[in-house]
C-alpha positions as CSV (number, residue, x, y, z in Angstrom):
1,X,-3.0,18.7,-10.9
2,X,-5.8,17.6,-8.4
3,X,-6.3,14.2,-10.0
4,X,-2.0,13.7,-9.6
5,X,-2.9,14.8,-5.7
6,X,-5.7,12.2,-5.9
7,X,-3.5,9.1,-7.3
8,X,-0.8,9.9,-4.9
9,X,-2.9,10.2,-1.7
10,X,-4.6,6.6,-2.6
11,X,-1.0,5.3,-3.0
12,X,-0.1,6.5,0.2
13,X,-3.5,5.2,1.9
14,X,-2.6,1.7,0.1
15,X,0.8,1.6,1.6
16,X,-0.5,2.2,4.9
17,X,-3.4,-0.4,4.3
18,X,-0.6,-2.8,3.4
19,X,1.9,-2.4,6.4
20,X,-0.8,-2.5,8.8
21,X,-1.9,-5.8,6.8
22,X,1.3,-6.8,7.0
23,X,2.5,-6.4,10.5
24,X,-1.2,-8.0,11.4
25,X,-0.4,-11.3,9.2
26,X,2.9,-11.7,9.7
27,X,4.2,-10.9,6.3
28,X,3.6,-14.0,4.7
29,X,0.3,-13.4,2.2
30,X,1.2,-9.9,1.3
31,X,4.8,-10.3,0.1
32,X,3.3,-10.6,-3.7
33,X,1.5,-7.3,-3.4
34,X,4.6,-5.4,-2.1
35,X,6.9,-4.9,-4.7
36,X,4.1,-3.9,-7.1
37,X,3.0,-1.3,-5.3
38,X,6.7,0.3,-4.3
């Protein structure tokens, strides 16, 4: 159970990584990594 709390708490830090990332760039570089990680 704690390691499925684990994988979903780095998704959710990686999603939040990635629209900050995102909105910082423009949206251009980190269209590839987007769809893999929804």
């Amino acid at each position: 159970m704690k390691h499925r709390v684990t994988f979903f708490w780095s998704l959710l830090l990686l999603q939040m990584v990635n629209f900050v990332l995102n909105s910082l760039v423009g949206g251009d570089s980190l269209n590839v990594v987007n769809p893999s990680i929804m």
